[in-house]
CHARMM internal coordinates of N, CA and C (Angstrom, degrees):
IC EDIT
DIST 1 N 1 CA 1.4591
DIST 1 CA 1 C 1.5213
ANGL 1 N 1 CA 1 C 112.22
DIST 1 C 2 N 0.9498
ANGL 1 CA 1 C 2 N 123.49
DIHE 1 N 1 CA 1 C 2 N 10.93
DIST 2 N 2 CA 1.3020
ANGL 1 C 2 N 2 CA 140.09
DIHE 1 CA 1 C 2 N 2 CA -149.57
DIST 2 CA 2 C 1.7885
ANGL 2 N 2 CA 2 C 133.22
DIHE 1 C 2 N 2 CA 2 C 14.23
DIST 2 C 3 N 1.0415
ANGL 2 CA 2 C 3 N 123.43
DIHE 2 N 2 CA 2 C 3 N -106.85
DIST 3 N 3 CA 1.7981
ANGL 2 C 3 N 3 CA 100.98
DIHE 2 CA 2 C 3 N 3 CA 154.50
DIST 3 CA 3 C 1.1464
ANGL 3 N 3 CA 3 C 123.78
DIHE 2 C 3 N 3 CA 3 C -76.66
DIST 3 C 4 N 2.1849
ANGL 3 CA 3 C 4 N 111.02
DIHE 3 N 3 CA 3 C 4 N 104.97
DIST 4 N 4 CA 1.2053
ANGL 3 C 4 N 4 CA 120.81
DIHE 3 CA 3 C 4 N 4 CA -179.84
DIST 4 CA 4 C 1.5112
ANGL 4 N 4 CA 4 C 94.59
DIHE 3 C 4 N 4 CA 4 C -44.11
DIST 4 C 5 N 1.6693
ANGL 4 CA 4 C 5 N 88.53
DIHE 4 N 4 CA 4 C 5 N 156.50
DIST 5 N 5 CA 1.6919
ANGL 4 C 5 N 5 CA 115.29
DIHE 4 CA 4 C 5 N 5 CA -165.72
DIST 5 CA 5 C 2.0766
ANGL 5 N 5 CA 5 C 84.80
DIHE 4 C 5 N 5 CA 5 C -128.71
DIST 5 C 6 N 1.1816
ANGL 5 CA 5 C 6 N 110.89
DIHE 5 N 5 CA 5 C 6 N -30.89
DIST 6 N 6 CA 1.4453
ANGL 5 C 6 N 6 CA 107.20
DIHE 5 CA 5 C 6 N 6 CA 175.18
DIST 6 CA 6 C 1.5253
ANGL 6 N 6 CA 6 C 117.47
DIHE 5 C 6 N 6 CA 6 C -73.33
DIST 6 C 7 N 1.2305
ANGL 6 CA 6 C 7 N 125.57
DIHE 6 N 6 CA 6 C 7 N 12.55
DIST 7 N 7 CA 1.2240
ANGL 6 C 7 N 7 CA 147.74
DIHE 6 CA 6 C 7 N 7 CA 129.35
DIST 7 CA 7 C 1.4462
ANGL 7 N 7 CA 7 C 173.91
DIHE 6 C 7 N 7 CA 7 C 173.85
DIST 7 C 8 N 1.1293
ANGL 7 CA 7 C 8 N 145.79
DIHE 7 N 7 CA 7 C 8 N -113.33
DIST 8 N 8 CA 1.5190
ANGL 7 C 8 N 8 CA 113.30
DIHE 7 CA 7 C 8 N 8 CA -154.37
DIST 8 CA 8 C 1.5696
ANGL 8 N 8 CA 8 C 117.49
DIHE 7 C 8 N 8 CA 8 C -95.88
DIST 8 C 9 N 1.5298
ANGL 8 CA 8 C 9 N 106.85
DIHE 8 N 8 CA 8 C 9 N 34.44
DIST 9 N 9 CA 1.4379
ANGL 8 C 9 N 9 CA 97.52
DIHE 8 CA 8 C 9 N 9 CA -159.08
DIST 9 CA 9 C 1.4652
ANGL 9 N 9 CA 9 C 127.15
DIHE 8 C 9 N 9 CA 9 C -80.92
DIST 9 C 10 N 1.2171
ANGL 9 CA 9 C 10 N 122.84
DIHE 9 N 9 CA 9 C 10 N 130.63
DIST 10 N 10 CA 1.1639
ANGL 9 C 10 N 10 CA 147.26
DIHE 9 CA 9 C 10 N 10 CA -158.58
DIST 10 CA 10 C 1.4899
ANGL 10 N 10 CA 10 C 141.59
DIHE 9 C 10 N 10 CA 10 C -101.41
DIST 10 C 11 N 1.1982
ANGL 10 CA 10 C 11 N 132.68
DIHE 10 N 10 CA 10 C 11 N 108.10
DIST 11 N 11 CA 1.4339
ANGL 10 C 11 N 11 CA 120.79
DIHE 10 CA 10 C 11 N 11 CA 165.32
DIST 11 CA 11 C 1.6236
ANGL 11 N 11 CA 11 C 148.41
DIHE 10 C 11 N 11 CA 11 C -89.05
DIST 11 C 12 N 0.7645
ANGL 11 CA 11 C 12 N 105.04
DIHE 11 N 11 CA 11 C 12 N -169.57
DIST 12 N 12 CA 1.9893
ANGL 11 C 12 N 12 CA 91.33
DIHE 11 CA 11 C 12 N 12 CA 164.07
DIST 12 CA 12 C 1.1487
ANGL 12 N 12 CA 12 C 103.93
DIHE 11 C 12 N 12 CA 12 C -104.61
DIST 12 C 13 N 1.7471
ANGL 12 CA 12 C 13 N 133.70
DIHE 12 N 12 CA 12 C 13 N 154.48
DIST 13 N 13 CA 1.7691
ANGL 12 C 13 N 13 CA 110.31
DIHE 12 CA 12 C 13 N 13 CA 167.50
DIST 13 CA 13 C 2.1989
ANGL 13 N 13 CA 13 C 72.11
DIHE 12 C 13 N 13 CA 13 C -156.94
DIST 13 C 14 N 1.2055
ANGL 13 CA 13 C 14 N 80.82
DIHE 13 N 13 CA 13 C 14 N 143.56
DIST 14 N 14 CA 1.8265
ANGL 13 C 14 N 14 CA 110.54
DIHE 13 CA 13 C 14 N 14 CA -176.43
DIST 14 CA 14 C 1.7245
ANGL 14 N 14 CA 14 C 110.17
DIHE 13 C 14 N 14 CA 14 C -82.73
DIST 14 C 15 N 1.4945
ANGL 14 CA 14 C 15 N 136.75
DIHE 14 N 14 CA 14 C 15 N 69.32
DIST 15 N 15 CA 1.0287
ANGL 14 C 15 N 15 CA 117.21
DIHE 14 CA 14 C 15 N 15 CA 170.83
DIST 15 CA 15 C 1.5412
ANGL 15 N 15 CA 15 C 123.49
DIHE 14 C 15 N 15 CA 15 C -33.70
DIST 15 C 16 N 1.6818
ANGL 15 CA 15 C 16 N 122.78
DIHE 15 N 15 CA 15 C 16 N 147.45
DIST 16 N 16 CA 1.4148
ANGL 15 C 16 N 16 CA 150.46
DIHE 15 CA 15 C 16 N 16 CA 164.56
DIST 16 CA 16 C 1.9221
ANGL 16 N 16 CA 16 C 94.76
DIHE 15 C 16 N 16 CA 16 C -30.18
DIST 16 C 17 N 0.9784
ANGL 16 CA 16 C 17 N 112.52
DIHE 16 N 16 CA 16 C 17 N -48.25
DIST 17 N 17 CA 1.8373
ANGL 16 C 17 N 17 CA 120.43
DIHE 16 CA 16 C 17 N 17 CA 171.48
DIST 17 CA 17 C 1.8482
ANGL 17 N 17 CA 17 C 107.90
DIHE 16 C 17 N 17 CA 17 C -50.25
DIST 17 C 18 N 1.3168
ANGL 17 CA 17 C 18 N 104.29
DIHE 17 N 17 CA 17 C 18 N -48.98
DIST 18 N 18 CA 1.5569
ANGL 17 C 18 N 18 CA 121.20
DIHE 17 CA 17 C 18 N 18 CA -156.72
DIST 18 CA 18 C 1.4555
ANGL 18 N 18 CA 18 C 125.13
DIHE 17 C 18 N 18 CA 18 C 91.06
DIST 18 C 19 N 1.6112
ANGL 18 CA 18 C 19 N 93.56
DIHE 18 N 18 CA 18 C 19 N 13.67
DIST 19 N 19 CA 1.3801
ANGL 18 C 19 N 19 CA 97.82
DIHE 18 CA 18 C 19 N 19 CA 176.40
DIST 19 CA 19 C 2.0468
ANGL 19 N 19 CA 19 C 108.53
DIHE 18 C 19 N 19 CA 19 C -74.01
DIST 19 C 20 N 1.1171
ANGL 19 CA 19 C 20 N 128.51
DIHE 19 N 19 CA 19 C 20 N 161.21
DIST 20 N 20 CA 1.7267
ANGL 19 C 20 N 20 CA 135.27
DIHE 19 CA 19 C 20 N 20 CA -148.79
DIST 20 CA 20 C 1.6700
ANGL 20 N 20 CA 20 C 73.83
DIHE 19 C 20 N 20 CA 20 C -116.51
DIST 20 C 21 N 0.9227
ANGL 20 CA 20 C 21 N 126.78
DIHE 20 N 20 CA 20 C 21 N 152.87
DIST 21 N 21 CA 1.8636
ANGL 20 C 21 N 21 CA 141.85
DIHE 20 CA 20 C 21 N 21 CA 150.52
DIST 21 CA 21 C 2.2458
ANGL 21 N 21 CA 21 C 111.74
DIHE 20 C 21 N 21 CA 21 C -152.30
DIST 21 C 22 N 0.7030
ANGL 21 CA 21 C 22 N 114.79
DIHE 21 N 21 CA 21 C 22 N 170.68
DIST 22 N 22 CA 1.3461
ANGL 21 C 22 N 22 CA 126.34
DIHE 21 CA 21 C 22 N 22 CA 147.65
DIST 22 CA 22 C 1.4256
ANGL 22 N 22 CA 22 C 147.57
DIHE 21 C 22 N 22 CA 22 C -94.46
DIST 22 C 23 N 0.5345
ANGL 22 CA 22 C 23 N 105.11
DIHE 22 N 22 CA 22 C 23 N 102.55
DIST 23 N 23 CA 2.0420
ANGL 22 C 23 N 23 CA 115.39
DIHE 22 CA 22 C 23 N 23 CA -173.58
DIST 23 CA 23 C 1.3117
ANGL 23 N 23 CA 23 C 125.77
DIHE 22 C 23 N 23 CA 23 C -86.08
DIST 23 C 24 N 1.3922
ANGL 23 CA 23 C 24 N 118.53
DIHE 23 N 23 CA 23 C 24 N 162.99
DIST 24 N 24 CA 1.5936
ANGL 23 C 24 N 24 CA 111.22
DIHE 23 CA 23 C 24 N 24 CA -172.68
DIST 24 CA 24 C 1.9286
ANGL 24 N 24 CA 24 C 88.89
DIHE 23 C 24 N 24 CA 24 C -90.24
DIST 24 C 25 N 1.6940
ANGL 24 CA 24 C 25 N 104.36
DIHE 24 N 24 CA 24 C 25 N 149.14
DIST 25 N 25 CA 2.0352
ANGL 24 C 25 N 25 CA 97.19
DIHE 24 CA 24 C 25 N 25 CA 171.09
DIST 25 CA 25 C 1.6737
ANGL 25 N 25 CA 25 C 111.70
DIHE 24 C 25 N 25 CA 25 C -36.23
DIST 25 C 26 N 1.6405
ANGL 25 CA 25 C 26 N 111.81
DIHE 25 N 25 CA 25 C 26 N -47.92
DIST 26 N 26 CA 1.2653
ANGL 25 C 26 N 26 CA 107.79
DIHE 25 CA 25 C 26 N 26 CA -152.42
DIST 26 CA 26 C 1.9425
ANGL 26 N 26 CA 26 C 112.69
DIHE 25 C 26 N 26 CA 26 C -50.35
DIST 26 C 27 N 1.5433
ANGL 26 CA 26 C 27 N 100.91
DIHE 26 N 26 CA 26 C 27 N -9.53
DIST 27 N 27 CA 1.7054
ANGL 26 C 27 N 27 CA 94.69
DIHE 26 CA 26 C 27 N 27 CA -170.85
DIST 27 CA 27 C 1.6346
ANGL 27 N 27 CA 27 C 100.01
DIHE 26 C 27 N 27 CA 27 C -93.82
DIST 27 C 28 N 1.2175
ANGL 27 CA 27 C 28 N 100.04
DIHE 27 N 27 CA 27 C 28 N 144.43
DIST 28 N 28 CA 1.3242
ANGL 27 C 28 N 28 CA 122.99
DIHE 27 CA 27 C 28 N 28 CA 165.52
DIST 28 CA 28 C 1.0830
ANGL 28 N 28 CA 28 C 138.02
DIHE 27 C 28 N 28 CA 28 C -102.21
DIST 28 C 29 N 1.5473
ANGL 28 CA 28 C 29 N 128.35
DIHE 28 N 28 CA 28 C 29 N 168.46
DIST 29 N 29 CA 1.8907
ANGL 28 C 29 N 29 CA 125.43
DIHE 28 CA 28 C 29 N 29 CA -172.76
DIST 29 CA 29 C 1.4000
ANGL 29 N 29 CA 29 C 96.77
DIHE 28 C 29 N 29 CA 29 C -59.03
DIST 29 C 30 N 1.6044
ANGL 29 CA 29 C 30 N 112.04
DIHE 29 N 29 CA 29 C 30 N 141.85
DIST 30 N 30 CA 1.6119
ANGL 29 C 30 N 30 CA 116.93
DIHE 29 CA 29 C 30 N 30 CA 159.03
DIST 30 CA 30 C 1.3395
ANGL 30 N 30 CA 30 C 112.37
DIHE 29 C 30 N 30 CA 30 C 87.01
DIST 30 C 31 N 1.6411
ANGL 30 CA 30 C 31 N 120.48
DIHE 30 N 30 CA 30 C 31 N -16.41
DIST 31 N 31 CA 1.6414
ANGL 30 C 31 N 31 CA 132.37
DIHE 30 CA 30 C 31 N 31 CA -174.63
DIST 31 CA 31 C 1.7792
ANGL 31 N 31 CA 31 C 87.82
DIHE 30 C 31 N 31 CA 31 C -59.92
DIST 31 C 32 N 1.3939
ANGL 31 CA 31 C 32 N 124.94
DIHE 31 N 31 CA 31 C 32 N 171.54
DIST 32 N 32 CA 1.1322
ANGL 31 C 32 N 32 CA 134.18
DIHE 31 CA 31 C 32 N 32 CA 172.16
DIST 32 CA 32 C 1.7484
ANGL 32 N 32 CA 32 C 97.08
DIHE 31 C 32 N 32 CA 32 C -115.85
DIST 32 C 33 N 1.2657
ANGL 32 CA 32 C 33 N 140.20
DIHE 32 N 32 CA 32 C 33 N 149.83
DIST 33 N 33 CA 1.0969
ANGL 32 C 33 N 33 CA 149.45
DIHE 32 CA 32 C 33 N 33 CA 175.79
DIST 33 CA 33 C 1.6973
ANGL 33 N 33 CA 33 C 123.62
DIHE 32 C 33 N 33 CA 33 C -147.62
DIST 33 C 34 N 1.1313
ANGL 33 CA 33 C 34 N 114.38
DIHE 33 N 33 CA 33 C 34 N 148.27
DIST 34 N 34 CA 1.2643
ANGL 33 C 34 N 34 CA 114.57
DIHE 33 CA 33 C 34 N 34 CA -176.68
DIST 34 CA 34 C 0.8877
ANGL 34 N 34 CA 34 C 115.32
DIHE 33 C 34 N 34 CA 34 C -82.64
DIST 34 C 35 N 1.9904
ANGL 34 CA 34 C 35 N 132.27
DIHE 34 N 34 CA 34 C 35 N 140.45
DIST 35 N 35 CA 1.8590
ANGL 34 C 35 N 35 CA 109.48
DIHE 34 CA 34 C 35 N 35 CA 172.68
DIST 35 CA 35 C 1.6488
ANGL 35 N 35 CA 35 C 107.81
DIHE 34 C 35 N 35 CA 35 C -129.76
DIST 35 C 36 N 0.8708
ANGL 35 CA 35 C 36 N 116.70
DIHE 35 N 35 CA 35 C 36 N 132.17
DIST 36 N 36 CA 1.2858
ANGL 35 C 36 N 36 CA 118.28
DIHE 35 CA 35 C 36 N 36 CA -172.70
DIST 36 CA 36 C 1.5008
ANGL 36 N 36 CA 36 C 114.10
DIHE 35 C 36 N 36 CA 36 C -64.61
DIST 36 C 37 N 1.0806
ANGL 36 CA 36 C 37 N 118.35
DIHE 36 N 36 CA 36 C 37 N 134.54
DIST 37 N 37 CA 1.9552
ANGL 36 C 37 N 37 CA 100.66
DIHE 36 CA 36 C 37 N 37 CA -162.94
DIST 37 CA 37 C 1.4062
ANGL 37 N 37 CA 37 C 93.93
DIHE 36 C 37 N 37 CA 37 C -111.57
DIST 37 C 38 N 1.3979
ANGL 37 CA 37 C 38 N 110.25
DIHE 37 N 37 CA 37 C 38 N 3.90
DIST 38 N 38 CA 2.1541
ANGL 37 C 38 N 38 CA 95.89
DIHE 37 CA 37 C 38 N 38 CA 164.60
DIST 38 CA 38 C 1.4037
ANGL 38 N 38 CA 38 C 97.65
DIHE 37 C 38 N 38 CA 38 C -88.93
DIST 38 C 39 N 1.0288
ANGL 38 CA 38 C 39 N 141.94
DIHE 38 N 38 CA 38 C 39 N 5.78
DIST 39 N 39 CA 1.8501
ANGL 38 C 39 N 39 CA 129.97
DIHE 38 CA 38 C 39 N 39 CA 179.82
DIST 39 CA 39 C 1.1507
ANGL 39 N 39 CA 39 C 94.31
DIHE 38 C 39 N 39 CA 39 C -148.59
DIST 39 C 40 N 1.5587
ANGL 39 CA 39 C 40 N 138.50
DIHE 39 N 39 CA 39 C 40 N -16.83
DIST 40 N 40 CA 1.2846
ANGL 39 C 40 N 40 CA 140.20
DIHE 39 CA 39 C 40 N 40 CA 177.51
DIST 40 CA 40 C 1.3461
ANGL 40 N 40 CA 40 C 107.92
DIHE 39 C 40 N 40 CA 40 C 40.66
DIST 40 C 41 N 1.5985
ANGL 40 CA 40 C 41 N 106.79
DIHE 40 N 40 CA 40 C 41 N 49.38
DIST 41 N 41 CA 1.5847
ANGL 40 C 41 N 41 CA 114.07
DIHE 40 CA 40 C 41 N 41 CA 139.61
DIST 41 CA 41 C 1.1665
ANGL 41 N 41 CA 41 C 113.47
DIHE 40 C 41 N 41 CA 41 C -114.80
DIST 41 C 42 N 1.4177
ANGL 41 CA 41 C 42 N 91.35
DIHE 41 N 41 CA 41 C 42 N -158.83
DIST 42 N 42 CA 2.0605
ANGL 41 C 42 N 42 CA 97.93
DIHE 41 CA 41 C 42 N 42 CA -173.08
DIST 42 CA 42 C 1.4880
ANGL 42 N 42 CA 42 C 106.46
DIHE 41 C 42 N 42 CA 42 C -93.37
DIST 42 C 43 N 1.6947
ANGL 42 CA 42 C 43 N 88.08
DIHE 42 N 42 CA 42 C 43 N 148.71
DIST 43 N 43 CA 1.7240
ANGL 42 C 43 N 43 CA 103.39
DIHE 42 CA 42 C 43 N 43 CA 170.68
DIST 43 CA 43 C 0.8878
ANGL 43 N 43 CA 43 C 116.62
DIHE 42 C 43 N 43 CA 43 C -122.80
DIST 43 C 44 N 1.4323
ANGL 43 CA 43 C 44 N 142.26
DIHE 43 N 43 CA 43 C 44 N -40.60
DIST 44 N 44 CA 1.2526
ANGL 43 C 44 N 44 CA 119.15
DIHE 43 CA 43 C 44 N 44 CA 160.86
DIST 44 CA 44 C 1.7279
ANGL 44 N 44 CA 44 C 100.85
DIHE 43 C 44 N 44 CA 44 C -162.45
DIST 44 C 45 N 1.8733
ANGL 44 CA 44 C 45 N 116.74
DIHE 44 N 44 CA 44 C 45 N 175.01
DIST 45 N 45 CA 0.9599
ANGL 44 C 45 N 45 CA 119.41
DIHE 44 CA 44 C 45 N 45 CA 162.57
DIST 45 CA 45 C 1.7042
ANGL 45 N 45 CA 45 C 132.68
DIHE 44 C 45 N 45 CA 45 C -78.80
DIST 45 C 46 N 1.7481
ANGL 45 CA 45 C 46 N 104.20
DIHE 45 N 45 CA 45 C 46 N 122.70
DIST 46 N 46 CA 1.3513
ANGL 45 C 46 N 46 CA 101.83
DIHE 45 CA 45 C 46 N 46 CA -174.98
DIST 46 CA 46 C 1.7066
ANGL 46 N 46 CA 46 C 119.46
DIHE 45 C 46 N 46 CA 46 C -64.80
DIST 46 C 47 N 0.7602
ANGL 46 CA 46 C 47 N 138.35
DIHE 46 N 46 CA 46 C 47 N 149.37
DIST 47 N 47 CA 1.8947
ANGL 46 C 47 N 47 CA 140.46
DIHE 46 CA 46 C 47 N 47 CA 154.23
DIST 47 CA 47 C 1.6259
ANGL 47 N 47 CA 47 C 107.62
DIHE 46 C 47 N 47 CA 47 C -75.21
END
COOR INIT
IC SEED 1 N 1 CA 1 C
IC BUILD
């Protein structure tokens, strides 16, 4: 199935800021993503 989606697995990825967060595998270098700045993690991938 390749990166289970049934759960929470996670990376480190370095925002353009240098701010540190965690991400789901599926995001990649250069992807744009949303971060929630009351928990200042991720919410989702932008288009």
């Amino acid at each position: 199935k390749g990166d289970t989606a049934s759960t929470n697995a996670l990376k480190a990825a370095t925002l353009e800021t240098g701010a540190q967060i965690m991400v789901p595998l599926f995001i990649n270098q250069g992807e744009r993503i949303k971060v929630d700045t009351r928990t200042r993690g991720y919410s989702e991938r932008v288009k």
